[in-house]
VOGULO-613000 format. One record per residue (C-alpha): residue number from 1; chain; x, y, z. Coordinates in steps of 0.2 Angstrom, whole numbers, plus 2048, in hexadecimal, padded with zeros to 3 digits. Each point is the difference from the previous one (the first is absolute). Example, Ala and Ser with C-alpha at 12.3 -4.5 7.8 and 13.67 -1.06 7.14 Angstrom:
# residues 2
(1,A,(83E,7EA,827))
(2,A,(806,811,7FD))
//
This chain:
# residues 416
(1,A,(800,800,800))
(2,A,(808,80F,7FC))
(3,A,(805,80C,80C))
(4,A,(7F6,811,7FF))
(5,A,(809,810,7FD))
(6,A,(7F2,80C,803))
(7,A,(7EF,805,806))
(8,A,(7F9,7FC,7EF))
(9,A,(808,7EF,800))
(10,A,(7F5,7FB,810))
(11,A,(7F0,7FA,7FA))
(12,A,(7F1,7F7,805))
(13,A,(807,7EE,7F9))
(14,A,(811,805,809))
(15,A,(7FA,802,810))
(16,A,(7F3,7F1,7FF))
(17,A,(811,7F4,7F8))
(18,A,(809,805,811))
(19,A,(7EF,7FE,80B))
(20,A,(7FA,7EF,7FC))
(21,A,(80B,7F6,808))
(22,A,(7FA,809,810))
(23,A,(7EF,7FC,7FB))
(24,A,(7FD,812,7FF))
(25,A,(7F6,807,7F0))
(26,A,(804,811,7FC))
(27,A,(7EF,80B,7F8))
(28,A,(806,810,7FF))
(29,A,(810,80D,805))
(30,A,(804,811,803))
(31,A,(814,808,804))
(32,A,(7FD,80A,80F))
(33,A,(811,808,800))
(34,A,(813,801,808))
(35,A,(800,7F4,80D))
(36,A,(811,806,809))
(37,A,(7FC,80B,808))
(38,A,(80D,80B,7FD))
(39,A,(80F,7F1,806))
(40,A,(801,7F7,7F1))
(41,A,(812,800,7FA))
(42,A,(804,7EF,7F8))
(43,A,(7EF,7FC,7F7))
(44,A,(7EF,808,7F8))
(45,A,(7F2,7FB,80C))
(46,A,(7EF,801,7F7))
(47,A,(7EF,7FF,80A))
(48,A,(7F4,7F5,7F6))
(49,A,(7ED,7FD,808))
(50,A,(7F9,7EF,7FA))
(51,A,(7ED,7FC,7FE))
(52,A,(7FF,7ED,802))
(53,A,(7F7,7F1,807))
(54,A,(80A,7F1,807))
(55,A,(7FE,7EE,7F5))
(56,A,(7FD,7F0,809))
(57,A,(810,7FA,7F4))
(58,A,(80C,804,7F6))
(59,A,(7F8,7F8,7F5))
(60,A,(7F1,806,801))
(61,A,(7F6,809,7F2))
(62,A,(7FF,814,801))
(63,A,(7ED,803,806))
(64,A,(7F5,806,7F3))
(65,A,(7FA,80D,80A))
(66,A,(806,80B,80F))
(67,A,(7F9,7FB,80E))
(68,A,(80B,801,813))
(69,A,(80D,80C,7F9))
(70,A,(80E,809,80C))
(71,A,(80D,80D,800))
(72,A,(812,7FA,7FE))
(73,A,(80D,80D,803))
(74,A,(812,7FC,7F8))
(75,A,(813,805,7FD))
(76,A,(806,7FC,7EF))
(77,A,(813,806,804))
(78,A,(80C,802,7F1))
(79,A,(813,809,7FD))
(80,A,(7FF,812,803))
(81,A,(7FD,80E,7F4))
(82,A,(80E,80B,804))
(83,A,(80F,7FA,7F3))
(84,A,(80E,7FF,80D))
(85,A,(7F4,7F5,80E))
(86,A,(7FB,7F6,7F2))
(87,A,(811,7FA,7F9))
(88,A,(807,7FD,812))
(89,A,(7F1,7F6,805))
(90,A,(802,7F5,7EF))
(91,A,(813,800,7FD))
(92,A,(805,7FC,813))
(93,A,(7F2,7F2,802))
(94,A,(7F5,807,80D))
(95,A,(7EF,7FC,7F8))
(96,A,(805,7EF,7FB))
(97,A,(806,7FC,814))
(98,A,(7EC,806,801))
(99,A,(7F8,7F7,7F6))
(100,A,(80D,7F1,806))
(101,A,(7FA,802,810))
(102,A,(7ED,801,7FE))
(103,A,(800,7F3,7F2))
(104,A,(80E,7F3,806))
(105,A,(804,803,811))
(106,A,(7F1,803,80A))
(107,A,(7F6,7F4,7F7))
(108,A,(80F,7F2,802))
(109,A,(7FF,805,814))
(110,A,(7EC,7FF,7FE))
(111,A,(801,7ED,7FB))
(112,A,(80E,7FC,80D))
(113,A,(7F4,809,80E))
(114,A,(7F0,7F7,7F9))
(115,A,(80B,7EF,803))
(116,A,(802,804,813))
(117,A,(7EF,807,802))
(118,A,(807,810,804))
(119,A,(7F1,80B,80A))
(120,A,(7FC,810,7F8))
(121,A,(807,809,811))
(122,A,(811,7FA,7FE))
(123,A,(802,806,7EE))
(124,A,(807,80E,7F9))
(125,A,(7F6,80B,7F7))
(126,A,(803,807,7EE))
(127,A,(7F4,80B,7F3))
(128,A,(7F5,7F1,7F7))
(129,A,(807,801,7EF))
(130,A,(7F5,7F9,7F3))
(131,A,(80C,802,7F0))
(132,A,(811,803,7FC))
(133,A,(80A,7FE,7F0))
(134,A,(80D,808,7F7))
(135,A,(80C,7FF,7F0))
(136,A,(80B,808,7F6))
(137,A,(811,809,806))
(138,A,(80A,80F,804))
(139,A,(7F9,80B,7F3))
(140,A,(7F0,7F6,7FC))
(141,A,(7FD,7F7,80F))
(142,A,(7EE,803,809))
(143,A,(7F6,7F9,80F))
(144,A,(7EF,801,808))
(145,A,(7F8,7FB,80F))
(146,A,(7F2,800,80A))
(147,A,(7FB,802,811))
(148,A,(7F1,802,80A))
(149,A,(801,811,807))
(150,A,(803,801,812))
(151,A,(7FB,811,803))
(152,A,(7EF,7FE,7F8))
(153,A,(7F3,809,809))
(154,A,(7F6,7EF,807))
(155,A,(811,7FA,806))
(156,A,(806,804,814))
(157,A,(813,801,7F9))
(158,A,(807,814,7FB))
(159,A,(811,805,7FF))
(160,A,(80A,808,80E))
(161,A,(7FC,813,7F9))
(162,A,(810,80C,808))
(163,A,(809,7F2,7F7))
(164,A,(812,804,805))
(165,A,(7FB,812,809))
(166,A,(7F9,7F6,811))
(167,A,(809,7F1,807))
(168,A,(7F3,7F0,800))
(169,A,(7F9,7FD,811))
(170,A,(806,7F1,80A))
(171,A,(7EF,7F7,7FC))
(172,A,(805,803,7EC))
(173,A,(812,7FB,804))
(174,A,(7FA,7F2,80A))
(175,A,(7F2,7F8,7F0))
(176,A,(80D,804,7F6))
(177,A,(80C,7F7,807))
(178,A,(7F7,7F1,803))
(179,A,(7FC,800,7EA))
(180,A,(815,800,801))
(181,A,(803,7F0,80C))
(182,A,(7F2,7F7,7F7))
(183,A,(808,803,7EF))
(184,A,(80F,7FD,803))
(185,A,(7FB,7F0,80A))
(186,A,(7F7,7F9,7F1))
(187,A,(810,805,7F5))
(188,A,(80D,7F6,80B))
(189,A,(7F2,7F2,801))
(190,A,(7FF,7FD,7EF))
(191,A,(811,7FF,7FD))
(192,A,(805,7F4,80E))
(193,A,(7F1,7F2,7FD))
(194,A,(803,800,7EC))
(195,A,(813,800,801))
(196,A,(801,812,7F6))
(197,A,(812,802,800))
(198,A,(800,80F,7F8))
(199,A,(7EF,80C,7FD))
(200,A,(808,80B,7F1))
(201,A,(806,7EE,7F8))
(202,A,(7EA,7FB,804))
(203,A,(7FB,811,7FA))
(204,A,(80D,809,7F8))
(205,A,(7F7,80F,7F9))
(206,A,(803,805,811))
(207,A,(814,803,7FF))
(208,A,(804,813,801))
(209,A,(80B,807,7F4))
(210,A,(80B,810,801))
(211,A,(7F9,810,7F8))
(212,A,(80A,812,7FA))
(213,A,(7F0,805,809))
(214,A,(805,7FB,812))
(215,A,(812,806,7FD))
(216,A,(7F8,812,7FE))
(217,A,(7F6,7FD,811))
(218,A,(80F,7FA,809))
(219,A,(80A,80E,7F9))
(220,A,(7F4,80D,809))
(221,A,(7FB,7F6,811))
(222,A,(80D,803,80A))
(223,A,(803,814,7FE))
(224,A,(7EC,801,800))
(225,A,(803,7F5,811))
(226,A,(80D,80A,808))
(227,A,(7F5,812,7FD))
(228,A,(7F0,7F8,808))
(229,A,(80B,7FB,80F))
(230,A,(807,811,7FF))
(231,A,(7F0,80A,7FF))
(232,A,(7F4,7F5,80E))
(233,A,(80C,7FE,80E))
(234,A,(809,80D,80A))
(235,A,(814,7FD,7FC))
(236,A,(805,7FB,814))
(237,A,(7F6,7F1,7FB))
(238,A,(807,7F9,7F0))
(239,A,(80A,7F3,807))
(240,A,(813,803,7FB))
(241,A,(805,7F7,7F2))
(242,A,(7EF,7FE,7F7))
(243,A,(803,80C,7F2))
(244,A,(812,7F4,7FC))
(245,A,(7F6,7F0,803))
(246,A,(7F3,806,7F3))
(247,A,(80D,806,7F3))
(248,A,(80B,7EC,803))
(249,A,(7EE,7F7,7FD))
(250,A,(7FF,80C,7F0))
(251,A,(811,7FA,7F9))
(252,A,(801,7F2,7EE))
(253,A,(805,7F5,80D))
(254,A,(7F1,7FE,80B))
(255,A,(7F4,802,7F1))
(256,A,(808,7F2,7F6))
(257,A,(7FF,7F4,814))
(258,A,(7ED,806,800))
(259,A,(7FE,7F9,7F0))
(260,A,(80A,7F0,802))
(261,A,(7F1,7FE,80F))
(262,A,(7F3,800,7F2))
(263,A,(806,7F7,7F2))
(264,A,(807,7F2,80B))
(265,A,(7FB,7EF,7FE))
(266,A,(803,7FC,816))
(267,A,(7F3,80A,807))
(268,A,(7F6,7F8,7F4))
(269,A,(803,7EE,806))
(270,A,(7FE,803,814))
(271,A,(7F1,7F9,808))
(272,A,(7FD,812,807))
(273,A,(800,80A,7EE))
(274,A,(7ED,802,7F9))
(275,A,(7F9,80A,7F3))
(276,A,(800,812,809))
(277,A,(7F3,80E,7FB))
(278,A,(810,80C,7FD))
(279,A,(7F5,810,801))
(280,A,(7F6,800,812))
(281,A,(7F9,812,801))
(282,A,(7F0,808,803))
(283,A,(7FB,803,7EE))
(284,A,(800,7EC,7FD))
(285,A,(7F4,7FB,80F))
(286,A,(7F1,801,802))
(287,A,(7F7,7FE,811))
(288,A,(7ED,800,808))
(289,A,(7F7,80C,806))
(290,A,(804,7FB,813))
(291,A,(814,7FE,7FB))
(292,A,(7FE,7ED,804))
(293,A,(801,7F7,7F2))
(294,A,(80D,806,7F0))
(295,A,(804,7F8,7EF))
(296,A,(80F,803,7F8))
(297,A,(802,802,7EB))
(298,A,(80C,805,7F2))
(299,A,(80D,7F4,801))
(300,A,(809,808,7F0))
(301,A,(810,801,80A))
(302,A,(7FD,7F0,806))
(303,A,(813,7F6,804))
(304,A,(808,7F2,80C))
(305,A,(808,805,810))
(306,A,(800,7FF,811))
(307,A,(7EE,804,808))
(308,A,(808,80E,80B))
(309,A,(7FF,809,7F1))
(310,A,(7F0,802,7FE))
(311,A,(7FC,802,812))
(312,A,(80E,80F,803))
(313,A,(7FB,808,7EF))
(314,A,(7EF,801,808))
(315,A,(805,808,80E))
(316,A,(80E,80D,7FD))
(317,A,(7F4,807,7F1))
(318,A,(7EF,800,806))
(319,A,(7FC,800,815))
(320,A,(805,808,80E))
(321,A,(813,7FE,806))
(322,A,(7FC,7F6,811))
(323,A,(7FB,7F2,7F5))
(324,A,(811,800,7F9))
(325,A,(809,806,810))
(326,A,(7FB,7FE,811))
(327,A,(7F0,7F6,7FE))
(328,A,(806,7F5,7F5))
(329,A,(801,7F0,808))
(330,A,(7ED,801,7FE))
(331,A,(802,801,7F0))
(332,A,(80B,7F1,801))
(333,A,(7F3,7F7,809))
(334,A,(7F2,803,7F4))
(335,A,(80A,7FA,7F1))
(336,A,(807,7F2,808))
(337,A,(7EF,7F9,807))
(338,A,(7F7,802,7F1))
(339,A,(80D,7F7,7F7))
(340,A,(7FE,7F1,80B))
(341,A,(7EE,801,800))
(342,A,(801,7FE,7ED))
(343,A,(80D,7F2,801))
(344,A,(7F5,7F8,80B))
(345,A,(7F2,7FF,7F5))
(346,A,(809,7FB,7F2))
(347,A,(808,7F3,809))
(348,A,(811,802,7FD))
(349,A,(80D,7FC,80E))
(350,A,(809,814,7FE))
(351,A,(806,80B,80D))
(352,A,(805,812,7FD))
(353,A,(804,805,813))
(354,A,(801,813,807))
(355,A,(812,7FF,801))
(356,A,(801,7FC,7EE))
(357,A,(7F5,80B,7FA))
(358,A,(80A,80F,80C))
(359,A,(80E,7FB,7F8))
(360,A,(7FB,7FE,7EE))
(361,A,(7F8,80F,801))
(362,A,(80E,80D,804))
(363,A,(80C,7F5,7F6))
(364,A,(7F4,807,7EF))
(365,A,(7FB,80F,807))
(366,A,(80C,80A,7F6))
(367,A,(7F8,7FA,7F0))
(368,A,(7EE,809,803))
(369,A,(80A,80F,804))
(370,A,(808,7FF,7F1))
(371,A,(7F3,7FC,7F8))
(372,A,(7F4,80F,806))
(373,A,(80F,80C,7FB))
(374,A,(801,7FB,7EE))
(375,A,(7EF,804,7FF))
(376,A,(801,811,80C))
(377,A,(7FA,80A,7F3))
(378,A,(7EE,7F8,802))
(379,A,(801,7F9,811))
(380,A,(80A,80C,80B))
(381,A,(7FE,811,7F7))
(382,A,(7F0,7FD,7F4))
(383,A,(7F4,809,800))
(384,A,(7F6,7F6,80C))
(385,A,(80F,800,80F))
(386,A,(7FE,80D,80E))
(387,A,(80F,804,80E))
(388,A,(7F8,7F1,806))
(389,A,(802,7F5,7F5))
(390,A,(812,808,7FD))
(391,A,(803,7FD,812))
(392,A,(7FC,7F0,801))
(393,A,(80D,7F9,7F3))
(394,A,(80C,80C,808))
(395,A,(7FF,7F6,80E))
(396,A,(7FF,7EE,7FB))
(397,A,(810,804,7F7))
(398,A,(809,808,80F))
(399,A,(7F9,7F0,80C))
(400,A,(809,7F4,7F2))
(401,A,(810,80C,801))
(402,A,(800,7FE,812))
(403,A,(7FE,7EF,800))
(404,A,(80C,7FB,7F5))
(405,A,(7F7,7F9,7F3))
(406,A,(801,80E,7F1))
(407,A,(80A,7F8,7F5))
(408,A,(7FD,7EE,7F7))
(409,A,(808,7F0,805))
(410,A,(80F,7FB,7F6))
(411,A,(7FA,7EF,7FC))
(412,A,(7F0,7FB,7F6))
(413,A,(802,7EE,80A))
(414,A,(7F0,7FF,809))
(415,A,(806,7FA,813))
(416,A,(7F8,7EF,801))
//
């Protein structure tokens, strides 16, 4: 089925070819407009409403008349319109990791969950995805998928609206959190009871490759870094030595270790490496209306690495400091009995005890930070960030600094 490249390409049969097999007969559509909400950056997001009546089968025969119809809101995301976006989410593979994910991996985890009769509880939750395809490359290569919309007016989920102006509150952290454990659980899960030695050999669309683009980004970070430091705290408590630690972790040297970490096969082969989100923050969760419940999407950056990552990521970019500093064996403890709550359920015989996951998680905390300064530009001075939000990164880097852990480990060898 080919792969629409427009608005005039989705048409009734389109959308009824794409529906049938969730017994779901499509009557009529309408485009109901941008459904970013102003933080879309890697892909169009188009809102589509649906006027449809459910079949008993896929088999089924389309009804002769309309009888029992409903509304259907949905996403249909695609590569970006802007020229510069567009190529970088083509050439450098982050829409293939998406549809990969949505079309090989969670469905591969679905059927390995099913197996252990997995209650709905102890599962992760991802946006229901009813399509995905893509084809072609670089220059001609196109993609489409389609979500339900989780921000539809009937549904109880929104998005966290200061998005990176407010710190989440500890009961978003906390539902947050929880969606982390569990799918990171399922991850290491699947790979331990089917012998997966290696997930980018199982799924390799998603290997990261090295772009011109995230030289530019990594060119800027650090002096971007050093003036938000500069500007948010008072000088007497810039801890001395910061500013040279900065300019040693910008140097060819450290770059070329931080990329030995992501393009080496033994983080990949560990029993604690999992498929990571690689891009936690505000704009990429959704949560309830009470802060309980959250569901995580857009896996374009999608990679394998230690879970810490995710989980420090989270942190440093999106909630309040205690979480990260003084509060944060709480944190700690969240994770960690959510983790083995899912194990549990799942039956698999895996412990990933506090120590570990203390240790694991200032051993890679200097890849989030590095990671949120080569994207400063949006994250730390955007035009969503605040002397909040400014001061908040200023401080998870300065806590690393004093804690010795600003600057990468000079092996890739995960310790065993």
């Amino acid at each position: 089925m080919k792969v629409p490249e427009q608005k005039e390409d989705i048409t009734l049969e389109w959308l009824n070819s794409i529906f049938k097999p969730h017994r779901i007969h499509v009557y009529g559509f309408s485009f109901a407009g941008d459904a970013s909400k102003g933080r879309g950056f890697m892909g169009s997001l188009e809102q589509v409403e649906l006027e449809i009546s459910q079949l008993n089968s896929s088999a089924d025969d389309v009804p002769d008349t309309r009888t029992s119809t409903e509304t259907l809101s949905i996403i249909l995301k695609t590569l970006p319109n802007d020229p510069m976006r567009k190529s970088y989410a083509a050439n450098d593979g982050f829409s293939s990791r998406e549809v990969s994910m949505y079309t090989e991996v969670f469905k591969a985890w679905d059927e390995f969950l099913d197996t252990r009769q997995v209650p709905s509880a102890n599962r992760f939750r991802y946006p229901l995805c009813y399509y995905g395809a893509e084809e072609g490359e670089r220059d001609t290569y196109k993609y489409i998928l389609v979500f339900e919309n989780l921000t539809a007016p009937e549904s109880h989920f929104q998005l966290w609206a200061p998005g990176f102006i407010e710190p989440l509150s500890w009961k978003a952290t906390s539902a947050v959190i929880q969606q982390i454990a569990k799918f990171h659980a399922t991850g290491i899960a699947y790979k331990l009871e089917n012998h997966v030695e290696s997930y980018y050999n199982r799924f390799p669309k998603l290997n990261h490759t090295i772009s011109p683009m995230f030289q530019m980004m990594w060119d800027n970070a650090f002096q971007i870094t050093k003036e938000v430091i500069q500007t948010v705290v008072d000088k007497q408590d810039i801890p001395h030595g910061l500013m040279e630690q900065l300019d040693k972790l910008h140097s060819d040297e450290q770059r070329d270790l931080l990329l030995k970490w992501f393009t080496s096969s033994s983080m990949d082969t560990t029993n604690l490496s999992t498929i990571c989100h690689h891009d936690l923050h505000s704009n990429n969760v959704v949560l309830s209306k009470d802060n309980c419940e959250a569901i995580l999407f857009d896996y374009q950056s999608s990679c394998v690495f230690n879970p810490m990552k995710d989980l420090s990521f989270f942190l440093v970019l999106n909630c309040e400091p205690e979480y990260a500093t003084t509060n944060i064996s709480r944190t700690f403890q969240v994770y960690h009995d959510t983790f083995a709550e899912t194990m549990r359920a799942i039956n698999v015989d895996f412990q990933y005890s506090m120590e570990n996951i203390e240790n694991d998680y200032y051993r890679y905390l200097v890849f989030s930070l590095t990671h949120v300064m080569t994207a400063a530009q949006i994250w730390v001075t955007g035009p969503d960030s605040t002397e909040v939000s400014k001061r908040r990164f200023a401080m998870a880097v300065i806590e690393a600094f004093r804690r010795g852990v600003l600057e990468f480990p000079t092996t890739t060898s995960y310790p065993a």
